[in-house]
DRENVOKE-936161 format. One line per field, with one value per residue (C-alpha): residue number from 1; residue in one letter; y negated, z negated, x negated. Coordinates in nm, 3 decimals, m for minus. Layout:
// residues N
resi NUM	...
resn a	...
north Y	...
up Z	...
east X	...
END
This chain:
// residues 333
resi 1	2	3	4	5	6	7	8	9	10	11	12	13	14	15	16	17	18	19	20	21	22	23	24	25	26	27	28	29	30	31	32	33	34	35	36	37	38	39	40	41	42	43	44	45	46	47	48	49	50	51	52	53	54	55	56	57	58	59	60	61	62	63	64	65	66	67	68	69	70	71	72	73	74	75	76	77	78	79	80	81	82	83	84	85	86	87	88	89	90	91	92	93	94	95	96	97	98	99	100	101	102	103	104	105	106	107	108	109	110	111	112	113	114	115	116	117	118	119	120	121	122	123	124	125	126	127	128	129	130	131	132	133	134	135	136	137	138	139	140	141	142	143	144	145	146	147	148	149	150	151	152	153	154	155	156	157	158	159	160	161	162	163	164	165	166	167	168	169	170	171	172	173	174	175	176	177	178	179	180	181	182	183	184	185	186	187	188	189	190	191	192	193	194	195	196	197	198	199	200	201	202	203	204	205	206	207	208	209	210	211	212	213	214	215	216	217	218	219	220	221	222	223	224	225	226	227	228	229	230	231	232	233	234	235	236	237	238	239	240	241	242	243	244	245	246	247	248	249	250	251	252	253	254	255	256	257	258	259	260	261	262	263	264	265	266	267	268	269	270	271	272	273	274	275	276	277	278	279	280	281	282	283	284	285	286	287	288	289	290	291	292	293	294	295	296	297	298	299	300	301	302	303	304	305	306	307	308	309	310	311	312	313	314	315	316	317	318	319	320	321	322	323	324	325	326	327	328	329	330	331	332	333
resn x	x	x	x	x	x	x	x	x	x	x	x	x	x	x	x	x	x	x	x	x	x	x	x	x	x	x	x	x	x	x	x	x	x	x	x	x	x	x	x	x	x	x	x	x	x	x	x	x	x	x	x	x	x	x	x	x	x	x	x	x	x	x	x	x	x	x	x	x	x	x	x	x	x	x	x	x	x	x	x	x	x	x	x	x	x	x	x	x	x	x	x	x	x	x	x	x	x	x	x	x	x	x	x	x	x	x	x	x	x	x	x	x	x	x	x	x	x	x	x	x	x	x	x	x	x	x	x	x	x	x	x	x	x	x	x	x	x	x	x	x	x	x	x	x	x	x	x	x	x	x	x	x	x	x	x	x	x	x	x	x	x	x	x	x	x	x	x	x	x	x	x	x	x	x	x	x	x	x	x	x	x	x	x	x	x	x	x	x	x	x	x	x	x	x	x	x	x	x	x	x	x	x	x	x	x	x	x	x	x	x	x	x	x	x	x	x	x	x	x	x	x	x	x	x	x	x	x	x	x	x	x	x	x	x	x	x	x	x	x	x	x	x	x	x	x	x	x	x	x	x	x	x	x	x	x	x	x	x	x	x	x	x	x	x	x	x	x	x	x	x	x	x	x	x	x	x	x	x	x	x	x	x	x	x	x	x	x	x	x	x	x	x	x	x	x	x	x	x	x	x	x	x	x	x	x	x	x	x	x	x	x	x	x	x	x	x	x	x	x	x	x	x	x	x	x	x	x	x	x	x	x	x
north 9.105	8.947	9.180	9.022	9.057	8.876	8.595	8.528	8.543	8.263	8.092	8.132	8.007	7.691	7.609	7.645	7.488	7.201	7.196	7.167	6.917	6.721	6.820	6.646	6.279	6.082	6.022	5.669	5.640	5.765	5.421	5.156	5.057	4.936	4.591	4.558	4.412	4.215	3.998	3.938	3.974	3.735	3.866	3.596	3.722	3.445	3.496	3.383	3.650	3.920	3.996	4.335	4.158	4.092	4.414	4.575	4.321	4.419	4.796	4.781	4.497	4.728	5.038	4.845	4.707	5.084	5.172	4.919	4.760	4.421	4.218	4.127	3.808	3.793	3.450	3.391	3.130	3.073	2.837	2.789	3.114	3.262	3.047	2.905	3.160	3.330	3.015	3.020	3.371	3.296	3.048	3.133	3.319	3.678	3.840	4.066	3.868	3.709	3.925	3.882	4.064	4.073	4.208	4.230	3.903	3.875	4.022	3.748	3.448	3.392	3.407	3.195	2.916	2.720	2.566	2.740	2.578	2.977	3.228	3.549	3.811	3.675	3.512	3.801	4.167	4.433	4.681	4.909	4.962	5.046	5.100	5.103	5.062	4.995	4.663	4.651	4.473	4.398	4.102	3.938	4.166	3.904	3.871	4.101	4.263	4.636	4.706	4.586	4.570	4.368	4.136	4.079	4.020	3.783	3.577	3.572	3.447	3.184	3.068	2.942	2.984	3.326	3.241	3.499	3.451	3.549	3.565	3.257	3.123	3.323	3.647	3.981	3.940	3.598	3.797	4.066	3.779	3.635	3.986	4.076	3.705	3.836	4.100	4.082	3.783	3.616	3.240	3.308	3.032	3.163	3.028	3.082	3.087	3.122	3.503	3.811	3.696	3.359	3.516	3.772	3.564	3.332	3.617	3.801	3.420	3.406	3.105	3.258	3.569	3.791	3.909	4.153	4.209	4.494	4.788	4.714	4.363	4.440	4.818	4.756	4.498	4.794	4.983	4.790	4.660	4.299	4.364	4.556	4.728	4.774	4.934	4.976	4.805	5.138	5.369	5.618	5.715	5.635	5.821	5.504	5.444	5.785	5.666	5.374	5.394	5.252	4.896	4.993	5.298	5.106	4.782	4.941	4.709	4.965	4.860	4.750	4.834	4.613	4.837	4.644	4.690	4.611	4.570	4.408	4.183	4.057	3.738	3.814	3.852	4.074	4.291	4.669	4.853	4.671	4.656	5.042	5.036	4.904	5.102	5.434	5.330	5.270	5.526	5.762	5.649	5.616	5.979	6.072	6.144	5.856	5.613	5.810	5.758	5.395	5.305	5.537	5.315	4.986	5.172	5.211	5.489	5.535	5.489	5.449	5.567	5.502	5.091	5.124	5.277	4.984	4.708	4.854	4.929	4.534	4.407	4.629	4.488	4.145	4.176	4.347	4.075	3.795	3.911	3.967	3.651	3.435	3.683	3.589	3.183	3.122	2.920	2.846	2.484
up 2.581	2.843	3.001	2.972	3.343	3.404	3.159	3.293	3.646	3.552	3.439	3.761	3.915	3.727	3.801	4.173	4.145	3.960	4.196	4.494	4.379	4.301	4.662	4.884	4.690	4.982	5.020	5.039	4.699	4.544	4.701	4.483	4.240	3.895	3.907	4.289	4.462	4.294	4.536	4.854	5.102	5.400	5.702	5.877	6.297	6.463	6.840	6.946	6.933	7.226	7.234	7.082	6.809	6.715	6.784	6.570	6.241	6.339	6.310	5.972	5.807	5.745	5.678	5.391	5.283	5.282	5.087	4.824	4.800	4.894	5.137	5.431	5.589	5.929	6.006	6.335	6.358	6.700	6.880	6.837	6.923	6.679	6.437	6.302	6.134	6.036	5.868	5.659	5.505	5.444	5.261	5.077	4.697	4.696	4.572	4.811	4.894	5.255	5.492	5.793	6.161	6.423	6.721	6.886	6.893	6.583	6.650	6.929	6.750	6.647	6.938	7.099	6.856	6.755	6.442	6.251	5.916	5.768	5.865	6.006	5.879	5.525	5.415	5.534	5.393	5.628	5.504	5.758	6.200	6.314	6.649	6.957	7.291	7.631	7.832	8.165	8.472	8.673	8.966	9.103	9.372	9.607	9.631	9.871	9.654	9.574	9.377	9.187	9.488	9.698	9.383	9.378	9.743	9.717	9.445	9.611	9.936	9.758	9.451	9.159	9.375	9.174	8.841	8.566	8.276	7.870	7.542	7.478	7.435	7.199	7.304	7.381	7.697	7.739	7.711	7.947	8.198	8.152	8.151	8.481	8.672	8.546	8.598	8.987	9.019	9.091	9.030	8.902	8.677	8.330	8.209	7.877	7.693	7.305	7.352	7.542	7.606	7.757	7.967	8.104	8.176	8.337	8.580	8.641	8.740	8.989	8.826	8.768	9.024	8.731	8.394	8.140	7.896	7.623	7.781	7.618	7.723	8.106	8.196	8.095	8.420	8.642	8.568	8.694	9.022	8.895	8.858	9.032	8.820	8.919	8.656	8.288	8.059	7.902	8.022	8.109	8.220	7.949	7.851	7.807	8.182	8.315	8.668	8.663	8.683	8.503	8.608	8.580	8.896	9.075	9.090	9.096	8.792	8.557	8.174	8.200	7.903	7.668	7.413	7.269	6.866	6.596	6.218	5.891	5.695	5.317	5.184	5.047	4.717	4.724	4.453	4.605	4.432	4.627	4.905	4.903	4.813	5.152	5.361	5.217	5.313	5.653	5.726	5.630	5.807	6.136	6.070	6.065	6.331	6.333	6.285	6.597	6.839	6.734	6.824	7.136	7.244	7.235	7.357	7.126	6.980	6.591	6.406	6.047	5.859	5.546	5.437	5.423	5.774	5.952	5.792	5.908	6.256	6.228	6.154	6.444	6.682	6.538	6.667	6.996	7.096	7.000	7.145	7.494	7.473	7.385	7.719	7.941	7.808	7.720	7.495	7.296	7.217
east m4.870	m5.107	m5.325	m5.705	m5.753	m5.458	m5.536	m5.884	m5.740	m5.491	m5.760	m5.947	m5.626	m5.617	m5.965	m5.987	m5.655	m5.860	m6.211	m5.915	m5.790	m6.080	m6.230	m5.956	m6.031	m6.094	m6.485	m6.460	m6.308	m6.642	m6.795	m6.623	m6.762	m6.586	m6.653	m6.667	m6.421	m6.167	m6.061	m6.096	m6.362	m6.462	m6.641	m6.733	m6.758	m6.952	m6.828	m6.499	m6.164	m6.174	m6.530	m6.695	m6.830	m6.492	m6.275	m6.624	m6.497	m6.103	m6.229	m6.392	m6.224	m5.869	m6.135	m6.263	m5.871	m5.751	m6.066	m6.090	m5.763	m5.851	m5.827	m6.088	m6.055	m6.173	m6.329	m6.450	m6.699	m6.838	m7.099	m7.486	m7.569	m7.427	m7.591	m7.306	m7.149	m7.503	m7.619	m7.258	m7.317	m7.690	m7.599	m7.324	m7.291	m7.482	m7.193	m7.071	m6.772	m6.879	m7.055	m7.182	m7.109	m7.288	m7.441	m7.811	m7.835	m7.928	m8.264	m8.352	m8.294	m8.610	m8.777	m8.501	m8.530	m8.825	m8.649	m8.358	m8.214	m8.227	m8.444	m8.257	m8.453	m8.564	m8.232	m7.966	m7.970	m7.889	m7.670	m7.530	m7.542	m7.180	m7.209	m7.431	m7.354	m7.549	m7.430	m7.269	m7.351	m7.056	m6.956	m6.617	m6.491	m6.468	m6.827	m7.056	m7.242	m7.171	m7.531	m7.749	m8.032	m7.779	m7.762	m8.097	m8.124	m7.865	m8.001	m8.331	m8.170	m7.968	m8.164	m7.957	m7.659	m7.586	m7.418	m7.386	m7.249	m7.318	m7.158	m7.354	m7.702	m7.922	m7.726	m7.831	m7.629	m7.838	m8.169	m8.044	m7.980	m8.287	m8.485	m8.339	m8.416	m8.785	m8.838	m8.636	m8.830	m8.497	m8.375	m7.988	m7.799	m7.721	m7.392	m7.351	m6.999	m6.916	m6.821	m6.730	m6.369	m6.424	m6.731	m6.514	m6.259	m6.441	m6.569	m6.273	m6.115	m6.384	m6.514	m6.858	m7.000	m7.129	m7.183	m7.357	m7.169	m7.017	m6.852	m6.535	m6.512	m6.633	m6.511	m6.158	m6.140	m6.372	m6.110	m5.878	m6.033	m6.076	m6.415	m6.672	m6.924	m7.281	m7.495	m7.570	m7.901	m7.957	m8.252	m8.013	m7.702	m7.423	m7.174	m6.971	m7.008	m7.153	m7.062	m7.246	m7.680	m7.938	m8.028	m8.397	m8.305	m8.049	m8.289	m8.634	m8.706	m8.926	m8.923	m8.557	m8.373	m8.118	m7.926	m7.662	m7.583	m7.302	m7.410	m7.325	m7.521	m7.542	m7.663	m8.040	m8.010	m7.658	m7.718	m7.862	m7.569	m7.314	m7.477	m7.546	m7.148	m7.046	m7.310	m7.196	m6.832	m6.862	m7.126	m6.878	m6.627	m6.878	m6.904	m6.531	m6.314	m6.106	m6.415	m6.562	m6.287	m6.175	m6.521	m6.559	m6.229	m6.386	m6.697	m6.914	m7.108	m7.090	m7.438	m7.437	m7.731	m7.934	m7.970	m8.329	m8.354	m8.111	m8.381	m8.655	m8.500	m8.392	m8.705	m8.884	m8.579	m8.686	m9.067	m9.003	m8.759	m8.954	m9.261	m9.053	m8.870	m9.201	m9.392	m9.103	m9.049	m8.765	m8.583	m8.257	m8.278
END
């Protein structure tokens, strides 16, 4: 016969056996939802291949594959500013089947262009921030200029002779160029390119003298001597780049500061449930280990967060830059 105490410790056994179980389910699988998806997804990238913006979309795309079971279709779309491929997932079916990454520039585009065929802020849903990461300053090696004040100096001796180049018109990295001719006071010639990739490459070819661009499309080249890095567009030192200063110390230019971001947008109108679907995902995985150092390796920082606290954050983004772009005069078309 069973002893009592034995059969209700059995019991126990059975149970924790049970709650264990349950408790090693993979988060993410709590985030699908029944009806959502079957089939598969497009995220359109609107920068060329080899830029941040891209490895960001190469990061998450398999994240949501493993997760869900379907497929994500990276589409890059480049050129326009990154209009292009914005203006595709505005206008495309609110279903949660083509989304939308991108970076900062996002937030400038309306005070770069006067006229825009969809509105950035009212016609795209925000749904989650990836990643943050300060930019990086950095010239050809072959050129004498080993700081950011001898940059300056040099520009201002030779106006327009300085090139630097961008991720393209419209870009963060554009507004960081043009924030630092105004704030130096300095007459450089932007040279804008339809992402990181053919930027750097430009630079690192010598074809153009500088750029400001992502930390894992510029440092990989500081690191190995093809090009010289100078400073970050952060306030502060960067753990990305802890060697490297602020541009705002290293140039005496008070009120610099460009942070660059990564995020993923919806078509307005994606319903909130599925849109609350794919922010939960990929918060969680910012907040993993493995989401944490795949980023930290293109050099990023992982963000994540609430939906509701990435739209607001977006729309604030939206006001600053517009208001700086509109003080400082300049345009994208």
């Amino acid at each position: 016969m069973t002893h009592p105490f034995m059969l209700r410790t059995s019991i126990c056994s059975v149970l924790l056996a049970t709650v264990a179980t349950v408790s090693v389910i993979p988060a993410h699988a709590q985030t699908r939802l029944p009806d959502y998806p079957q089939r598969a997804l497009r995220l359109v990238n609107p920068f060329t291949p080899g830029g941040t913006t891209d490895l960001v979309a190469r990061i998450i795309g398999p994240r949501l594959t493993e997760a869900w079971g379907q497929q994500v279709i990276i589409d890059n779309r480049p050129g326009a500013g990154t209009n292009i491929g914005n203006e595709i997932v505005a206008r495309a079916q609110p279903d949660g089947y083509t989304l939308l990454v991108n970076s900062a520039a996002i937030s400038t585009l309306l005070g770069f262009y006067s006229k825009l065929s969809y509105d950035p802020v009212k016609d795209l849903a925000p749904i989650v921030s990836v990643g943050e990461a300060p930019l990086v300053l950095a010239v050809h090696p072959g050129m004498e200029i080993r700081s950011v004040r001898d940059m300056i100096d040099y520009a201002r001796a030779k106006p327009k002779l300085l090139t630097i180049s961008s991720s393209g018109t419209g870009s963060s990295t554009h507004l960081a160029i043009e924030l630092f001719k105004s704030l130096a006071k300095v007459d450089a010639t932007h040279v804008p390119y339809k992402g990181g990739g053919p930027a750097v490459v430009a630079t690192v070819s010598g074809e153009i003298n500088a750029i400001i661009n992502s930390p894992a499309v510029v440092l990989p080249h500081v690191k190995t001597g093809r090009l010289r890095g100078l400073a970050v567009t952060s306030p502060k030192r960067s753990e990305i780049a802890p060697e490297l200063p602020p541009m705002a110390e290293a140039g005496n230019l008070p009120g610099y500061e460009v942070q660059g971001w990564y995020a993923v947008f919806a078509p307005s109108g994606t319903p909130r449930r599925i849109i609350q679907a794919i922010n939960s995902e990929l918060d969680q995985y910012g907040k993993s280990a493995e989401g944490r150092a795949k980023l930290l390796s293109i050099g990023l920082t992982a963000t994540g967060g609430p939906v509701d606290a990435f739209a607001d954050y977006y729309r604030r983004e939206t006001e600053r830059w517009v208001r700086v772009i509109r003080s400082v005069g300049i345009k994208g078309d």
